[in-house]
N, CA, C and O atoms as a Maestro MAE file, in Angstrom:
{
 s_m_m2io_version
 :::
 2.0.0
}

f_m_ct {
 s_m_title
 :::
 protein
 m_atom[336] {
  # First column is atom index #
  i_m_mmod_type
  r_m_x_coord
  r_m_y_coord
  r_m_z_coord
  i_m_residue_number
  s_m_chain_name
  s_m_pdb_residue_name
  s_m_pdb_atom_name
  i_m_atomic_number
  :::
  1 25 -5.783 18.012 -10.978 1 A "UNK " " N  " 7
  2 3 -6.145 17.232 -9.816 1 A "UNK " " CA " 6
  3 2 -7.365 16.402 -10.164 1 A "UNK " " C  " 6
  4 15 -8.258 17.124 -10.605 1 A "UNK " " O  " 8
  5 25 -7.602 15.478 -10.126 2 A "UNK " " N  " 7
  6 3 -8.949 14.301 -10.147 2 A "UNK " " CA " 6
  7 2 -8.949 14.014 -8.941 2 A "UNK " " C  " 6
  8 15 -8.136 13.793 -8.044 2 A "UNK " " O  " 8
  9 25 -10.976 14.099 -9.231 3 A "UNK " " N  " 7
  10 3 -11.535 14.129 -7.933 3 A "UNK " " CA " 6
  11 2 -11.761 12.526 -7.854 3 A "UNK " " C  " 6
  12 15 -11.544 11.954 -8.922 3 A "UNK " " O  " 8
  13 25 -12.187 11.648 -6.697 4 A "UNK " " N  " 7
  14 3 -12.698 10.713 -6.585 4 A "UNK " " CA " 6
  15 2 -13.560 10.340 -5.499 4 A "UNK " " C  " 6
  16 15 -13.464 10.797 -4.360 4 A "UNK " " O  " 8
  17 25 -14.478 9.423 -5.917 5 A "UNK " " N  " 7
  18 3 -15.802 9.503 -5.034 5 A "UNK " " CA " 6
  19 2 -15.603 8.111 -4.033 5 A "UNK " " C  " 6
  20 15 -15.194 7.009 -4.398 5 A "UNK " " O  " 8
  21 25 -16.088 8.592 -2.453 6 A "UNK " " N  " 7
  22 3 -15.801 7.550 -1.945 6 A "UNK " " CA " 6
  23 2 -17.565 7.160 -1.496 6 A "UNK " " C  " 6
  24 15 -18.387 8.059 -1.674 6 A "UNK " " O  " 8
  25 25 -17.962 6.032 -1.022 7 A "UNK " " N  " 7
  26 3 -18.656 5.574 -0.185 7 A "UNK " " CA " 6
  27 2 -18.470 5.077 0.819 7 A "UNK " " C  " 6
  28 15 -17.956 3.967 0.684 7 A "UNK " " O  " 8
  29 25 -18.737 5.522 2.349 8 A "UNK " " N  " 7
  30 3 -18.400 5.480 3.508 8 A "UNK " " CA " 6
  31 2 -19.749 5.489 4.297 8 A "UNK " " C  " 6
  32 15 -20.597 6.375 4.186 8 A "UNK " " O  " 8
  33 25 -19.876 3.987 5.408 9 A "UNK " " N  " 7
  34 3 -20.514 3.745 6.021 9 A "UNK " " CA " 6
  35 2 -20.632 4.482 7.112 9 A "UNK " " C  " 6
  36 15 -19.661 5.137 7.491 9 A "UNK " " O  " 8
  37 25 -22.145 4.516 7.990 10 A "UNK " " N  " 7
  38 3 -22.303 5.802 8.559 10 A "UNK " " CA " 6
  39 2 -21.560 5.558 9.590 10 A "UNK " " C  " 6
  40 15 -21.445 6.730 9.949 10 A "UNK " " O  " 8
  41 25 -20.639 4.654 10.768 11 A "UNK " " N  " 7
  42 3 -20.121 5.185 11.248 11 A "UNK " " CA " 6
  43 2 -18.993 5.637 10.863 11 A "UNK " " C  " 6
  44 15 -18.481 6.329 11.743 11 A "UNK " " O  " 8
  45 25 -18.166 5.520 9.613 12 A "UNK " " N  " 7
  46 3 -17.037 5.951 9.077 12 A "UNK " " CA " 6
  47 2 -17.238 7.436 8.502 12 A "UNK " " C  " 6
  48 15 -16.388 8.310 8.332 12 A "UNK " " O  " 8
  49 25 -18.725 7.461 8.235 13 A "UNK " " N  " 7
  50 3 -19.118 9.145 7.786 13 A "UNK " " CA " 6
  51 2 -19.207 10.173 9.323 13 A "UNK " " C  " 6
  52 15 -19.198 11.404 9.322 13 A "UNK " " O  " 8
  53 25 -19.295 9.250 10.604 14 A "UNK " " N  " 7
  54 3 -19.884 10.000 11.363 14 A "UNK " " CA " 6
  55 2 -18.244 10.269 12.399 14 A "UNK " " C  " 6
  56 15 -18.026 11.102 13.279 14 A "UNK " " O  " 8
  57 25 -17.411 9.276 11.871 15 A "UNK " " N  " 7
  58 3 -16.010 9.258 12.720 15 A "UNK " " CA " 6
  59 2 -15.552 10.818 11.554 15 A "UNK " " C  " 6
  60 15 -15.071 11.701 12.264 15 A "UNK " " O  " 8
  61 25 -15.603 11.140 10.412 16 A "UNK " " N  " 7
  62 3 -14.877 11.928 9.307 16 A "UNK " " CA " 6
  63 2 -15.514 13.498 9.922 16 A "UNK " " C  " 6
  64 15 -15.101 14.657 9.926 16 A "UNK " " O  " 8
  65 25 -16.488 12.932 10.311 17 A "UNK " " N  " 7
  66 3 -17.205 14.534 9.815 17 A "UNK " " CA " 6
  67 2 -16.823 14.753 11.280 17 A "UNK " " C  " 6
  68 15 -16.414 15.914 11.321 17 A "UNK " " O  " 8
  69 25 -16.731 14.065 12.847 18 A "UNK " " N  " 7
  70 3 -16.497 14.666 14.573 18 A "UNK " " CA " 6
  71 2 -14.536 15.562 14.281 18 A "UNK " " C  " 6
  72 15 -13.961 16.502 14.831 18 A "UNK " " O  " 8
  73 25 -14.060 14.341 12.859 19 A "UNK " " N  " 7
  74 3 -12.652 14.930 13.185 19 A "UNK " " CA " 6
  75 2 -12.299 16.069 12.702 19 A "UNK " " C  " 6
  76 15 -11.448 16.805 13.200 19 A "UNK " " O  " 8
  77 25 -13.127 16.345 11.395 20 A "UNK " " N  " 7
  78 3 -12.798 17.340 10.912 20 A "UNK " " CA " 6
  79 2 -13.291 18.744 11.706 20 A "UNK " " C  " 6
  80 15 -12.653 19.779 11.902 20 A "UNK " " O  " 8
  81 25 -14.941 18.317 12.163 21 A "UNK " " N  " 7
  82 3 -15.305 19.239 13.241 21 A "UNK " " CA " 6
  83 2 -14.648 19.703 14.283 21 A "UNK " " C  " 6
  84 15 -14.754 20.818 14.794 21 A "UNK " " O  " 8
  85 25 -13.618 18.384 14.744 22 A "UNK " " N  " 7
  86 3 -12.872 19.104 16.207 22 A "UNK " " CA " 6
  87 2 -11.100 19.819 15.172 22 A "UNK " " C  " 6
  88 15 -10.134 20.367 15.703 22 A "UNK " " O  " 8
  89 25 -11.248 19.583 14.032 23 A "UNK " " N  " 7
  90 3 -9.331 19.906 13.725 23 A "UNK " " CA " 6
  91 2 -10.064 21.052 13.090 23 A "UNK " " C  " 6
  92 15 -9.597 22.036 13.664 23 A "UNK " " O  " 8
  93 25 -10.892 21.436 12.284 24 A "UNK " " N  " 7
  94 3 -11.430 22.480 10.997 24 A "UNK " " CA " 6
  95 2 -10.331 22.227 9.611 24 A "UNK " " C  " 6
  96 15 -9.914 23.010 8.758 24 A "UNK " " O  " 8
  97 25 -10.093 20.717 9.852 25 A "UNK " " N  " 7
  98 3 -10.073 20.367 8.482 25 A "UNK " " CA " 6
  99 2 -11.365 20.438 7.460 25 A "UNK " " C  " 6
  100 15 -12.520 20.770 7.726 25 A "UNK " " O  " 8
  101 25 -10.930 20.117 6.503 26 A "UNK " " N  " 7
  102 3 -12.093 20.141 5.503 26 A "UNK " " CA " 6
  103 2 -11.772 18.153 5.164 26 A "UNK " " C  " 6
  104 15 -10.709 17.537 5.233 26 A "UNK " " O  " 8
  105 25 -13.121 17.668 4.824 27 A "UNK " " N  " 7
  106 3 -13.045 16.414 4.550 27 A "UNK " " CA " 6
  107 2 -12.399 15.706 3.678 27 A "UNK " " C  " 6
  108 15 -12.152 14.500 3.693 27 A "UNK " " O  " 8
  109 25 -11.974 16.984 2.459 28 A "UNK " " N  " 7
  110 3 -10.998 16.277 1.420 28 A "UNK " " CA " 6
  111 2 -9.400 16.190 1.933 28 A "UNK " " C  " 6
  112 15 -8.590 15.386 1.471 28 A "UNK " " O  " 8
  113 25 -9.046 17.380 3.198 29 A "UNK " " N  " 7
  114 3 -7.738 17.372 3.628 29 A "UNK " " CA " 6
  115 2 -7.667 16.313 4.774 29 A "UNK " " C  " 6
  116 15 -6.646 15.685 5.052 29 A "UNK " " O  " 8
  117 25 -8.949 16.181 5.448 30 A "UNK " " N  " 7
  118 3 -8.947 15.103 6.176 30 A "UNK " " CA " 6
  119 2 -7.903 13.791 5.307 30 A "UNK " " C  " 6
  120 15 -6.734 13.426 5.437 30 A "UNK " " O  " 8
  121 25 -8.903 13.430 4.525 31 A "UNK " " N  " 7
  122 3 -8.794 12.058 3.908 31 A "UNK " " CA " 6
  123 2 -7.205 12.238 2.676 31 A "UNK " " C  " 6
  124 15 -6.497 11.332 2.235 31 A "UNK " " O  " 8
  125 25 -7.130 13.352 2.498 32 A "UNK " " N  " 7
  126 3 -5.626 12.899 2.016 32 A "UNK " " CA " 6
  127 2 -4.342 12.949 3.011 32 A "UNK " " C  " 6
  128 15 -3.283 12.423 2.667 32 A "UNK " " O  " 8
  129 25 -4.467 13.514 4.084 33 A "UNK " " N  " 7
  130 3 -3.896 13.457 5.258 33 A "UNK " " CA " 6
  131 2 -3.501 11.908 5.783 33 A "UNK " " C  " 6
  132 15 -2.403 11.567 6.224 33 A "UNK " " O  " 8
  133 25 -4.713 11.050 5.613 34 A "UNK " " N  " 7
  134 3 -4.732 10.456 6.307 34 A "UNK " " CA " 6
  135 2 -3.795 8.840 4.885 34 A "UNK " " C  " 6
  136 15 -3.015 7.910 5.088 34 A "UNK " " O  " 8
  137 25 -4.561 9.414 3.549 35 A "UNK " " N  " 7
  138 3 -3.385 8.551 2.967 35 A "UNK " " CA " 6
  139 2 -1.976 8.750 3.040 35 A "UNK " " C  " 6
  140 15 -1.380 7.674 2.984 35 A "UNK " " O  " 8
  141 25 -1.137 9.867 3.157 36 A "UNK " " N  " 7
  142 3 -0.482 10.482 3.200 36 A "UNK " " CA " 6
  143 2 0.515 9.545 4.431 36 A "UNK " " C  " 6
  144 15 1.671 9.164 4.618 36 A "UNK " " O  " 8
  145 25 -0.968 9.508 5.115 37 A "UNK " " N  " 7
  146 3 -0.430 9.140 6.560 37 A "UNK " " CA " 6
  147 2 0.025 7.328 6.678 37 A "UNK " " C  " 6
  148 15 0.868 6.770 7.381 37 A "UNK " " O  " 8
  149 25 -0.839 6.845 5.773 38 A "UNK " " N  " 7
  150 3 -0.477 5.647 5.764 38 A "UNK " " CA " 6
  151 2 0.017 4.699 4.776 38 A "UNK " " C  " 6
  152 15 0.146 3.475 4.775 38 A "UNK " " O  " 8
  153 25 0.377 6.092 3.508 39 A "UNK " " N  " 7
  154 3 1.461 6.014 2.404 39 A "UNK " " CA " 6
  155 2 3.229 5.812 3.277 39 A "UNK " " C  " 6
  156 15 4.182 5.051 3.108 39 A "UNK " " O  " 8
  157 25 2.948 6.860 4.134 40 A "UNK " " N  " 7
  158 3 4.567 6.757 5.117 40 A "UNK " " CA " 6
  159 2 5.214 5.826 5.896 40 A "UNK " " C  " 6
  160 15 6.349 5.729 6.363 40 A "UNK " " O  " 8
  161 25 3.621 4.780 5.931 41 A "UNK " " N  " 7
  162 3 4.164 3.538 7.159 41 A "UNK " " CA " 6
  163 2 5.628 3.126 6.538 41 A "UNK " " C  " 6
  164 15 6.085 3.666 5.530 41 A "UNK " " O  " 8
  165 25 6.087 2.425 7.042 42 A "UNK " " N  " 7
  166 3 7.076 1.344 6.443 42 A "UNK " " CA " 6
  167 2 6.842 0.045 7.259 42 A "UNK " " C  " 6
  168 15 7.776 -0.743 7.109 42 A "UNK " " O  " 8
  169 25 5.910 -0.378 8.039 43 A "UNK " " N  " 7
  170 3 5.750 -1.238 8.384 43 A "UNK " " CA " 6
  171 2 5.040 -2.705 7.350 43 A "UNK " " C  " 6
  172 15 3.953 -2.736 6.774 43 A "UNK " " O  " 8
  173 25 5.532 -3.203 7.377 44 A "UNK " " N  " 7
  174 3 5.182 -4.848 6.387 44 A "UNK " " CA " 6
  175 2 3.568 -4.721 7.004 44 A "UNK " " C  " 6
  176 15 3.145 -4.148 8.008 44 A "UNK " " O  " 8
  177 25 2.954 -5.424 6.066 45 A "UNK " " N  " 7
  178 3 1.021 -6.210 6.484 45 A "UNK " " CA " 6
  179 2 1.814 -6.983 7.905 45 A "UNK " " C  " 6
  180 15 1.795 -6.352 8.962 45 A "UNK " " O  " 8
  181 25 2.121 -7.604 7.885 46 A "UNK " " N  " 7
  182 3 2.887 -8.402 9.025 46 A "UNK " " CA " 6
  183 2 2.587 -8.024 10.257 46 A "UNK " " C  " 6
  184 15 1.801 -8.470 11.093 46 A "UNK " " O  " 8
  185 25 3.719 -6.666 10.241 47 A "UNK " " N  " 7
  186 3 3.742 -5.986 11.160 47 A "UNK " " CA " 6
  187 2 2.420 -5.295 11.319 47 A "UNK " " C  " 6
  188 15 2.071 -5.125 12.487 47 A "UNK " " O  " 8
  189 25 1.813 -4.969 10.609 48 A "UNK " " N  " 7
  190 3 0.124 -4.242 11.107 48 A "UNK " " CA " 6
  191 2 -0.354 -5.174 11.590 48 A "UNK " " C  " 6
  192 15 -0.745 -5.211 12.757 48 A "UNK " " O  " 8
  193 25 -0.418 -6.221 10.683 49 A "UNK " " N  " 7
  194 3 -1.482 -7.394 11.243 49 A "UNK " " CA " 6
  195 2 -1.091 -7.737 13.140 49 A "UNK " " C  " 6
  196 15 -1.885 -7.799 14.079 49 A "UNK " " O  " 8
  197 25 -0.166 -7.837 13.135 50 A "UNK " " N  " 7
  198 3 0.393 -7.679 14.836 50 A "UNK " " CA " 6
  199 2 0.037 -6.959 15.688 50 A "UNK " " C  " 6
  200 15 -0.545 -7.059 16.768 50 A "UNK " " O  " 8
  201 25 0.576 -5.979 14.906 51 A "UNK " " N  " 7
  202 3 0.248 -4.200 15.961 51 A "UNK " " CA " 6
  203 2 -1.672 -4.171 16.080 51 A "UNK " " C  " 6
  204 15 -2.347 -3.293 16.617 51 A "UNK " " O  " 8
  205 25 -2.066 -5.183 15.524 52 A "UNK " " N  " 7
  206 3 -3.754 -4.599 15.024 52 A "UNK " " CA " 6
  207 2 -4.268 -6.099 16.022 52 A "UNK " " C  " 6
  208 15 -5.374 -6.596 15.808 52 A "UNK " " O  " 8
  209 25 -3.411 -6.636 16.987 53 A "UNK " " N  " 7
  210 3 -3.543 -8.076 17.803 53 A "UNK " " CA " 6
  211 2 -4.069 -8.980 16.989 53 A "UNK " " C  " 6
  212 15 -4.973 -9.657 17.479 53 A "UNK " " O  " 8
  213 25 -3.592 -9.318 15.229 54 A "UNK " " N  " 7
  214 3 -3.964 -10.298 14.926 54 A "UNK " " CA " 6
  215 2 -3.762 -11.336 14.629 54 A "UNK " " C  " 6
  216 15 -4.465 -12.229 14.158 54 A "UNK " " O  " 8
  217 25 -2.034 -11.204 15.097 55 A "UNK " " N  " 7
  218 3 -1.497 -12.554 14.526 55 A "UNK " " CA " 6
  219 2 -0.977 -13.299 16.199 55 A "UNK " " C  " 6
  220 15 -0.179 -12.822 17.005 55 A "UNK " " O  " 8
  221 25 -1.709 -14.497 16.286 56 A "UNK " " N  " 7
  222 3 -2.114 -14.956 17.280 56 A "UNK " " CA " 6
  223 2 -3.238 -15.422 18.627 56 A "UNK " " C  " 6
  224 15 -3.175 -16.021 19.700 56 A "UNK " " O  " 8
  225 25 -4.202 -14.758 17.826 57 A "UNK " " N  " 7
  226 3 -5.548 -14.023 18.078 57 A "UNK " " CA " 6
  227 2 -6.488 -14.984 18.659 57 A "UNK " " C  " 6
  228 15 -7.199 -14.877 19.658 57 A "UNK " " O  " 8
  229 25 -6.265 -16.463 17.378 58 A "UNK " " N  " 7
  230 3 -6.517 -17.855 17.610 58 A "UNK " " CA " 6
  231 2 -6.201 -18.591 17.599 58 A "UNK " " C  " 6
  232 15 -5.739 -18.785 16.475 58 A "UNK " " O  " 8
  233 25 -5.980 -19.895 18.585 59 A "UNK " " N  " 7
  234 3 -5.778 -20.939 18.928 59 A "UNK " " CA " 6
  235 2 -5.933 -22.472 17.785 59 A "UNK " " C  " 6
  236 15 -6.817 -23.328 17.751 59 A "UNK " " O  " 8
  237 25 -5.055 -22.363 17.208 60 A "UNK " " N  " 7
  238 3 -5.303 -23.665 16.756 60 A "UNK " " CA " 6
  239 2 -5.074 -25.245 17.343 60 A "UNK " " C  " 6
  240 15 -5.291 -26.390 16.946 60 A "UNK " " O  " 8
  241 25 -4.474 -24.553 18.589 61 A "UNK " " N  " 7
  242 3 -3.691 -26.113 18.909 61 A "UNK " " CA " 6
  243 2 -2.486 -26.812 18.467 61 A "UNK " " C  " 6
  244 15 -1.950 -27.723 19.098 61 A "UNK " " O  " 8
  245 25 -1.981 -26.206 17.041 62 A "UNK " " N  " 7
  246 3 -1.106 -26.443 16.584 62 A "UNK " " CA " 6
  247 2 0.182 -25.583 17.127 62 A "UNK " " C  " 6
  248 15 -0.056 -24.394 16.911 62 A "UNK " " O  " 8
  249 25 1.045 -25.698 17.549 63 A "UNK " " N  " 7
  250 3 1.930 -24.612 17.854 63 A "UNK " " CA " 6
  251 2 2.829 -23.802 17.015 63 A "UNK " " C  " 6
  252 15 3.138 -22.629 17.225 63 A "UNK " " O  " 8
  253 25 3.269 -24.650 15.912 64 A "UNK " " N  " 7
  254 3 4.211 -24.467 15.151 64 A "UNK " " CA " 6
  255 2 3.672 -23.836 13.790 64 A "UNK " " C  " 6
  256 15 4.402 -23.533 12.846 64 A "UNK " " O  " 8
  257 25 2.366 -23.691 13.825 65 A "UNK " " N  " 7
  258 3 1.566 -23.221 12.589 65 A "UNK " " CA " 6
  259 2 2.111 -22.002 12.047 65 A "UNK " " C  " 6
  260 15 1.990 -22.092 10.825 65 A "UNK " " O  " 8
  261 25 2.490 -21.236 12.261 66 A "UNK " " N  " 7
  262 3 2.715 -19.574 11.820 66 A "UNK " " CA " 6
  263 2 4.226 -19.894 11.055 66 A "UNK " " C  " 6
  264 15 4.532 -19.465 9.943 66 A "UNK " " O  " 8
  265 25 5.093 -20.759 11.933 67 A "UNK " " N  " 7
  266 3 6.840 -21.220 11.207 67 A "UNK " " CA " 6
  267 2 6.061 -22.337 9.560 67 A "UNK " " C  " 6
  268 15 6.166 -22.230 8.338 67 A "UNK " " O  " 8
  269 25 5.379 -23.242 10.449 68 A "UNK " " N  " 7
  270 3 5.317 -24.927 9.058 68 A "UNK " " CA " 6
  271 2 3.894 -24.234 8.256 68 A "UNK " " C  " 6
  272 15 3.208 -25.150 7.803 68 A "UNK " " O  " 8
  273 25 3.477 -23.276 8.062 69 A "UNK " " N  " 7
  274 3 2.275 -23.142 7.594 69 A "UNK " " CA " 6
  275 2 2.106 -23.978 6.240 69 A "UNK " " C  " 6
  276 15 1.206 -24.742 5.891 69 A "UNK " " O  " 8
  277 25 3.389 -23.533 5.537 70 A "UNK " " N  " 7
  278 3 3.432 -24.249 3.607 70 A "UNK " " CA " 6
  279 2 3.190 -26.118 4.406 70 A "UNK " " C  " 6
  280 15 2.220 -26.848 4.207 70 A "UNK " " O  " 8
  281 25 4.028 -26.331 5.001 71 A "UNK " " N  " 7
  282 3 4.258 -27.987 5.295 71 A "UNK " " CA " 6
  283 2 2.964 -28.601 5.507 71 A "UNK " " C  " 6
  284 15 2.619 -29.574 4.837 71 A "UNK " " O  " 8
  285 25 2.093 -27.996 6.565 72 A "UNK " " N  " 7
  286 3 0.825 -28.231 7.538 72 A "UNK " " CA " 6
  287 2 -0.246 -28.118 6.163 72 A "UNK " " C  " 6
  288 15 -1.085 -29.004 5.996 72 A "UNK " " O  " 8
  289 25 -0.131 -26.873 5.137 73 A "UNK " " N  " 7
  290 3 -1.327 -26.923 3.665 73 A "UNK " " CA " 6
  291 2 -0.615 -27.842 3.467 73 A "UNK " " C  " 6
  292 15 -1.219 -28.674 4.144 73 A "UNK " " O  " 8
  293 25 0.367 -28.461 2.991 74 A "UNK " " N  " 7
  294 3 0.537 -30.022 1.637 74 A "UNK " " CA " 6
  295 2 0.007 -30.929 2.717 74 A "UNK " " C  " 6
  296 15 -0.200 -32.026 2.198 74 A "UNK " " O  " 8
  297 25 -0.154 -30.936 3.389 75 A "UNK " " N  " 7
  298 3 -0.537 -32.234 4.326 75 A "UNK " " CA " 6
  299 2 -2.374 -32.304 4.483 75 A "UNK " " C  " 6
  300 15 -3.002 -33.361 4.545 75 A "UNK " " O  " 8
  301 25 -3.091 -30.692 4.531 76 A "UNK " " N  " 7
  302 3 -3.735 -30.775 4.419 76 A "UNK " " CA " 6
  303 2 -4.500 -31.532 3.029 76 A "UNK " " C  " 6
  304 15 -5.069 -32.621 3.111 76 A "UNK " " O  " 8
  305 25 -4.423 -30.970 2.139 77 A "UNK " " N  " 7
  306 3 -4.273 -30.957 0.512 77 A "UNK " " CA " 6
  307 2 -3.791 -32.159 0.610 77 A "UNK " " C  " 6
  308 15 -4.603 -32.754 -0.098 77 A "UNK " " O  " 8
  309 25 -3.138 -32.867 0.934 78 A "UNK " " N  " 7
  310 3 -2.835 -34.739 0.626 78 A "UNK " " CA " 6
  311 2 -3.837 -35.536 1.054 78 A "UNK " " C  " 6
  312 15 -4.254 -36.589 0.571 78 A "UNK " " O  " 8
  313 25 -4.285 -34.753 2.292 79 A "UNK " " N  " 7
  314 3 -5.285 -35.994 2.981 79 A "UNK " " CA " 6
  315 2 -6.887 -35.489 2.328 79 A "UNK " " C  " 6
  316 15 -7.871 -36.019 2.846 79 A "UNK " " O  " 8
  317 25 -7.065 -34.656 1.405 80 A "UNK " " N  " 7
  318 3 -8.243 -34.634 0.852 80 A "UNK " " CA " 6
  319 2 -7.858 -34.917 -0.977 80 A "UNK " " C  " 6
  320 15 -8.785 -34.780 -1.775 80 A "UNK " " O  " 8
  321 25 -6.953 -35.167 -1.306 81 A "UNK " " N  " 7
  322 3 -6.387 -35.684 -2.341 81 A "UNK " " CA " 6
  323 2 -6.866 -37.471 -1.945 81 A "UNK " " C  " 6
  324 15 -7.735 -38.010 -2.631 81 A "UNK " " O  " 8
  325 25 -6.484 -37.894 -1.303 82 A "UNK " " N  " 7
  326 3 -6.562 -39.107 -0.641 82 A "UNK " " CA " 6
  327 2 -8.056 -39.739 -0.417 82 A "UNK " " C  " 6
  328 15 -8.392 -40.904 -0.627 82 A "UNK " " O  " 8
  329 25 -8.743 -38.822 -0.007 83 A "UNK " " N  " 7
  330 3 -10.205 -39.482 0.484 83 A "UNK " " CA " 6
  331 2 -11.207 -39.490 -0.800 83 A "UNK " " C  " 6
  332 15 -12.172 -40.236 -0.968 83 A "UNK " " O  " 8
  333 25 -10.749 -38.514 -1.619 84 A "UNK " " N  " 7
  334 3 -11.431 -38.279 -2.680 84 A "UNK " " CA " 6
  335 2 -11.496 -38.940 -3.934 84 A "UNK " " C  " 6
  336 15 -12.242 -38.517 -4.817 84 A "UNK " " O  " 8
  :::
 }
 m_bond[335] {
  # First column is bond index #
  i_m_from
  i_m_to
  i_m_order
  :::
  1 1 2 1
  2 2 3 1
  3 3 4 2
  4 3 5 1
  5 5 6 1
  6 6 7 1
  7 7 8 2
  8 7 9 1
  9 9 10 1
  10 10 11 1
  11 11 12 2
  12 11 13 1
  13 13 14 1
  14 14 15 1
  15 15 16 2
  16 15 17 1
  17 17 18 1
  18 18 19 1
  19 19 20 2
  20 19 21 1
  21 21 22 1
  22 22 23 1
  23 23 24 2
  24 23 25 1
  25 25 26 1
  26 26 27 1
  27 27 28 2
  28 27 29 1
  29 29 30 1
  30 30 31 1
  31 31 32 2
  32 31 33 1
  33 33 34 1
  34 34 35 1
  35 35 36 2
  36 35 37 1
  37 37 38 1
  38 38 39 1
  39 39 40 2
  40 39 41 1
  41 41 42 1
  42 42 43 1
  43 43 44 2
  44 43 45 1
  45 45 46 1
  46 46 47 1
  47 47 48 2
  48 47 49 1
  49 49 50 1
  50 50 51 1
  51 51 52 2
  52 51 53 1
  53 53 54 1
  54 54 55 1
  55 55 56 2
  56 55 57 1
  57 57 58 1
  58 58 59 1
  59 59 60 2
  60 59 61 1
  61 61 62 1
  62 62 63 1
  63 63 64 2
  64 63 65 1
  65 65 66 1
  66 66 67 1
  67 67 68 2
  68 67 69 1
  69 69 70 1
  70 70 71 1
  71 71 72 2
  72 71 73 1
  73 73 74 1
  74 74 75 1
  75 75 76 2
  76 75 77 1
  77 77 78 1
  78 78 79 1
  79 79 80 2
  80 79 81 1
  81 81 82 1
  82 82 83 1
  83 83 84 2
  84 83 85 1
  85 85 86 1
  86 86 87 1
  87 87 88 2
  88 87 89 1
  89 89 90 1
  90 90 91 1
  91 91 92 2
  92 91 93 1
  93 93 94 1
  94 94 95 1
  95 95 96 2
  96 95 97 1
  97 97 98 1
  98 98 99 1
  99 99 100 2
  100 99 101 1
  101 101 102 1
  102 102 103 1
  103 103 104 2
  104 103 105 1
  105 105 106 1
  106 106 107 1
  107 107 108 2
  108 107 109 1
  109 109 110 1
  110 110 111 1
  111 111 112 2
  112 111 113 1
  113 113 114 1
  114 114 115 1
  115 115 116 2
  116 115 117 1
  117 117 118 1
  118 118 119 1
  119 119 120 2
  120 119 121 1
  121 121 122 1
  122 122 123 1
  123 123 124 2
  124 123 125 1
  125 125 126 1
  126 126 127 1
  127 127 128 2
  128 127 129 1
  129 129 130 1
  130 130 131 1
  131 131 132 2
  132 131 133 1
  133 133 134 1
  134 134 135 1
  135 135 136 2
  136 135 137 1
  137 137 138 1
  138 138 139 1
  139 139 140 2
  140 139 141 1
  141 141 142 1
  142 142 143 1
  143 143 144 2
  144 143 145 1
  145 145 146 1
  146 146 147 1
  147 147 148 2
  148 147 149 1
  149 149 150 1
  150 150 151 1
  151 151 152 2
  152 151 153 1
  153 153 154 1
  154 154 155 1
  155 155 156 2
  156 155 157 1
  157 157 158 1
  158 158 159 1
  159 159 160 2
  160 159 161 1
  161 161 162 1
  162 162 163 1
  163 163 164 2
  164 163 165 1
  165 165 166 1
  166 166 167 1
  167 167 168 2
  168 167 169 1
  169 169 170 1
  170 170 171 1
  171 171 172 2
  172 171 173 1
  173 173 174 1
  174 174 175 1
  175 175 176 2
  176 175 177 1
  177 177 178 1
  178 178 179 1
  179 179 180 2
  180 179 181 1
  181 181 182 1
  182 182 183 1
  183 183 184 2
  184 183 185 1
  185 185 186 1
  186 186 187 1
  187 187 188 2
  188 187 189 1
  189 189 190 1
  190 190 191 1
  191 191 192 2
  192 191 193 1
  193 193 194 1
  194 194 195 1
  195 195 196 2
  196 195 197 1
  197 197 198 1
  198 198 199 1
  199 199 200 2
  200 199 201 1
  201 201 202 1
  202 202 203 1
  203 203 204 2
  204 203 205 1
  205 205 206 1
  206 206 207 1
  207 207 208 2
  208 207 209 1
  209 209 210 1
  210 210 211 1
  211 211 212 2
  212 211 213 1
  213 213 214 1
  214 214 215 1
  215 215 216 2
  216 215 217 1
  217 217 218 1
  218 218 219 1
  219 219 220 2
  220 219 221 1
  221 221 222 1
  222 222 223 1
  223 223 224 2
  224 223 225 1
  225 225 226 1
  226 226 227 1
  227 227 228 2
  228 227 229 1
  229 229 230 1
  230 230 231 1
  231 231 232 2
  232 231 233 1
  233 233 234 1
  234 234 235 1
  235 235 236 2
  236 235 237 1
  237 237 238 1
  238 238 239 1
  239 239 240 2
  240 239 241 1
  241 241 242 1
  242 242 243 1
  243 243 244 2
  244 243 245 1
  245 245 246 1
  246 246 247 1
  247 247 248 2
  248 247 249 1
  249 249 250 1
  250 250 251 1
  251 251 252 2
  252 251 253 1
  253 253 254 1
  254 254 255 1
  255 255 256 2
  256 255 257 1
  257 257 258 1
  258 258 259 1
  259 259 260 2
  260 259 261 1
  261 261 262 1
  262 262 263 1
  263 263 264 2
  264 263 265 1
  265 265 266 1
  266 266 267 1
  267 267 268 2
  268 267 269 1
  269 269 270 1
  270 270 271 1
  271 271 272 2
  272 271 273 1
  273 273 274 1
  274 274 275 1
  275 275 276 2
  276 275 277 1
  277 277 278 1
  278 278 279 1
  279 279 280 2
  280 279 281 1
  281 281 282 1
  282 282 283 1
  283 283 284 2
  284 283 285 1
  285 285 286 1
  286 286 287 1
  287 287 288 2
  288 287 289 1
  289 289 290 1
  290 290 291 1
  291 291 292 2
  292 291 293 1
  293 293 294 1
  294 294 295 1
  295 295 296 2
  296 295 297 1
  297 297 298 1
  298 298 299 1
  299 299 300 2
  300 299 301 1
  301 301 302 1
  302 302 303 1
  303 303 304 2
  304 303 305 1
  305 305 306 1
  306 306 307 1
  307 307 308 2
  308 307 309 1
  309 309 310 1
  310 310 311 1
  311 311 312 2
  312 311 313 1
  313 313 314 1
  314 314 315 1
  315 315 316 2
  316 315 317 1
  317 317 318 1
  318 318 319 1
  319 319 320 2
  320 319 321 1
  321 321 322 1
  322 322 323 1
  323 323 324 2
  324 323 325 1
  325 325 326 1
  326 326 327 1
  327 327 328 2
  328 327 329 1
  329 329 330 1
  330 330 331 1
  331 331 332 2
  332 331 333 1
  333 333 334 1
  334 334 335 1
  335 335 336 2
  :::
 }
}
């Protein structure tokens, strides 16, 4: 088994140490639990990014941005090709 060292900011030290306190996990079963846990997703970045309210979040004004994204960059990228 290899061990590995994490660094975790204090509220991420202080969220590890209330859960393990309220389950009587230990912090190493905590944290492989929890890869374990999100080794199993099968959900795409996509789909997280969604489920996590982020795709749509902001307003560009553009409507069609998320379908023409490739179309909307060459257009960007032309008109600074252009000025330059």
């Amino acid at each position: 088994m290899r061990t590995l060292s994490v660094r975790l900011d204090d509220q991420t030290d202080s969220l590890l140490r209330a859960f393990c306190a309220r389950t009587g996990q230990t912090q190493s079963d905590a944290v492989k639990a929890g890869i374990a846990a999100l080794a199993a997703r099968s959900e795409t970045t996509a789909q997280m990014a969604e489920d996590l309210g982020l795709v749509g979040c902001f307003d560009s004004g553009v409507g069609d941005l998320g379908r023409n994204h490739s179309q909307r960059l060459r257009e960007k990228l032309a008109g600074k090709t252009r000025r330059g």
